[in-house]
C-alpha positions as CSV (number, residue, x, y, z in Angstrom):
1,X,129.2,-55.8,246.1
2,X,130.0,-53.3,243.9
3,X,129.3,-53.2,240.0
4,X,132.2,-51.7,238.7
5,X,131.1,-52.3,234.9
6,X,130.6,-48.9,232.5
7,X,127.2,-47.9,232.4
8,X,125.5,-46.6,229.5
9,X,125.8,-43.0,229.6
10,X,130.1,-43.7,230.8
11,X,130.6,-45.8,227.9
12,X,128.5,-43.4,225.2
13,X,131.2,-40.4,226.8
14,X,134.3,-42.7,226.7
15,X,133.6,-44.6,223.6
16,X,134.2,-41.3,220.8
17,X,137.2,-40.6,223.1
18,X,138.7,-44.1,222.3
19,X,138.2,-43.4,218.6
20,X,139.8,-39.9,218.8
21,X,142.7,-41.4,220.9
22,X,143.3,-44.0,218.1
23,X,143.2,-41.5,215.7
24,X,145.5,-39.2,217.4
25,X,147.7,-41.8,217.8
26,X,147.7,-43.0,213.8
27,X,148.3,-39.2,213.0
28,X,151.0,-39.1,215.1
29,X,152.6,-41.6,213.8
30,X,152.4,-40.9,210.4
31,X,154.1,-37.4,211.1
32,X,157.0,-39.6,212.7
33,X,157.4,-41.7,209.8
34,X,157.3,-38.7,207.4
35,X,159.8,-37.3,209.3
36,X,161.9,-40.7,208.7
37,X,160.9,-40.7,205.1
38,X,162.0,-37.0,204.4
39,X,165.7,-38.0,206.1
40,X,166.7,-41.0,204.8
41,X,164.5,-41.1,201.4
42,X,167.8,-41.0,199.4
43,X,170.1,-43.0,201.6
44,X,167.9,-45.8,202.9
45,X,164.7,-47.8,201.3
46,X,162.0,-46.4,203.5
47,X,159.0,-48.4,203.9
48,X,156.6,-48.4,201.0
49,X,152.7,-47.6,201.3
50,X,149.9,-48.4,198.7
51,X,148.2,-44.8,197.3
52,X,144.8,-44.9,199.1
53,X,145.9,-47.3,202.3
54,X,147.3,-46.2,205.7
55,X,150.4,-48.2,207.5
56,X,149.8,-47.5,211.7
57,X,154.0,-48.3,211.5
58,X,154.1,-50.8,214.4
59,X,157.5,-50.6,213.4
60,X,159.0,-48.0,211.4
61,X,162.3,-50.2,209.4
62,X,164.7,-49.2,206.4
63,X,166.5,-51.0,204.3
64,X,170.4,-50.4,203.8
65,X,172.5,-50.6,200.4
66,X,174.4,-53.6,202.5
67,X,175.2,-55.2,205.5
68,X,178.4,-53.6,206.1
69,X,176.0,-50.2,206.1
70,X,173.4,-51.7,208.7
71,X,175.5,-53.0,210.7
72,X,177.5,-49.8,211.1
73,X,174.2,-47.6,212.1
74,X,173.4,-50.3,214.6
75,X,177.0,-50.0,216.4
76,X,176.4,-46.0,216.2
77,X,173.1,-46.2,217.3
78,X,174.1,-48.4,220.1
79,X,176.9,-46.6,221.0
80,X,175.0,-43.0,221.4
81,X,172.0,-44.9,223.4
82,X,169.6,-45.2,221.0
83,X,167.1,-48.0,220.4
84,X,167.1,-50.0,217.5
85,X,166.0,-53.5,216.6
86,X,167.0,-56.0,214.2
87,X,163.8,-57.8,214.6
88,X,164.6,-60.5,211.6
89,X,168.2,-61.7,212.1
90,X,167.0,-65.1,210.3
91,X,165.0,-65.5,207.7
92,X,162.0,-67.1,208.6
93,X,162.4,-70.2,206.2
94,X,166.1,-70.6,208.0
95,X,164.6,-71.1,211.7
96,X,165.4,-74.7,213.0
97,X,161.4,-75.0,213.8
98,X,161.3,-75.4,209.5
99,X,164.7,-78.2,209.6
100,X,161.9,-81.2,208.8
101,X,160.6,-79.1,206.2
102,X,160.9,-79.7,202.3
103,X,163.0,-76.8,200.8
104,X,164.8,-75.5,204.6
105,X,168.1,-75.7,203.1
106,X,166.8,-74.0,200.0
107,X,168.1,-70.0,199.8
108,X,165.3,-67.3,199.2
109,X,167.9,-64.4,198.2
110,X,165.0,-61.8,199.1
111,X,164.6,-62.8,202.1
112,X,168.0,-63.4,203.0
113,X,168.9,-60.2,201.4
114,X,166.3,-58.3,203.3
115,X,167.5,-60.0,206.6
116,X,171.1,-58.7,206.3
117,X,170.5,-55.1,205.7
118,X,167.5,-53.9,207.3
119,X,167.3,-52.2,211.3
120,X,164.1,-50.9,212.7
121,X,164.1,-47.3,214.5
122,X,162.4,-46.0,217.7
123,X,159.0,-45.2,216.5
124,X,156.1,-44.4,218.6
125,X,153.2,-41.5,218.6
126,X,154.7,-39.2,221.2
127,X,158.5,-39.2,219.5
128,X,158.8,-34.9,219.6
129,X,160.4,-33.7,216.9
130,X,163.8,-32.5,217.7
131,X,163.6,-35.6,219.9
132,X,164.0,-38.0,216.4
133,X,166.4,-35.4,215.1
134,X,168.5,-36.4,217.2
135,X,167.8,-40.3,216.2
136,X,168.2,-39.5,212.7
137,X,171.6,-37.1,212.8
138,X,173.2,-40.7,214.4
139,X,171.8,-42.3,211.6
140,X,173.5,-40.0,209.4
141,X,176.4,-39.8,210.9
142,X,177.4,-43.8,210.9
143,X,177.5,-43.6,207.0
C-alpha cells in the first residue's frame, strides 16, 4: 500500500508555511478588531487587552450601556442579515446543571449584568474592510 504520511523534506517546506498561515491569520484579525475598536470605542465597551499580550479574538463581543441597547442591535442586525451571537444568555452560575449547587440561587450582578447587555459580531481573518463597514453602519444605526 501506499504511505501517504509527510516525509521529511514535505514536512520541513510545509511546516514554516503553517507558522506564516497562523500568523497571517492573527494579523488579520487584529486589523478586524481594530476596526471594531476604532467604531464603537465611544458607544460600546470593546474588549480589553493587557499592554504586552495578544487576544487571537475567537470572538470579537461588546458590551452595551443596557439591555434595551443590545437587544435593539441584535433585532437590526437580524433584520439586515447579519450574524451575531449572544453566546451567554445565562449566566453560567444560573444553568440548571449548578441547581444542587451551594450558592445557585445566589445573584452575581457582574455576571448577570454582563449577560444582559453584551452581543458578539462576525469576526473572522478574511472580513474585507468595506465588507465590516457595512456590519458596523447597522450597528450604528440601531442606536
Amino acid at each position: 500500500g501506499m504511505n501517504s504520511r509527510l516525509d521529511t523534506i514535505q514536512a520541513a517546506i510545509l511546516l514554516p508555511k503553517f507558522k506564516a498561515l497562523a500568523e497571517y491569520e492573527v494579523d488579520n484579525r487584529q486589523m478586524v478588531a481594530d476596526r471594531y475598536n476604532v467604531a464603537f470605542a465611544q458607544y460600546f465597551t470593546t474588549p480589553f487587552v493587557q499592554e504586552g499580550c495578544q487576544s487571537v479574538y475567537a470572538q470579537y463581543a461588546i458590551l452595551a450601556k443596557d439591555t434595551v441597547t443590545r437587544d435593539r442591535v441584535v433585532a437590526h442586525l437580524t433584520e439586515k442579515k447579519i450574524p451575531n451571537m449572544i453566546y451567554y444568555p445565562t449566566p453560567q452560575h444560573a444553568l440548571p446543571v449548578f441547581g444542587d449547587e451551594p450558592g445557585y440561587s445566589e445573584s452575581f450582578v457582574n455576571a448577570d449584568d454582563y449577560c444582559a447587555r453584551t452581543l458578539s459580531l462576525p469576526m473572522h481573518p478574511y472580513l474585507e474592510a468595506q465588507e465590516q463597514q457595512l456590519i458596523i453602519d447597522a450597528v450604528l444605526e440601531a442606536l
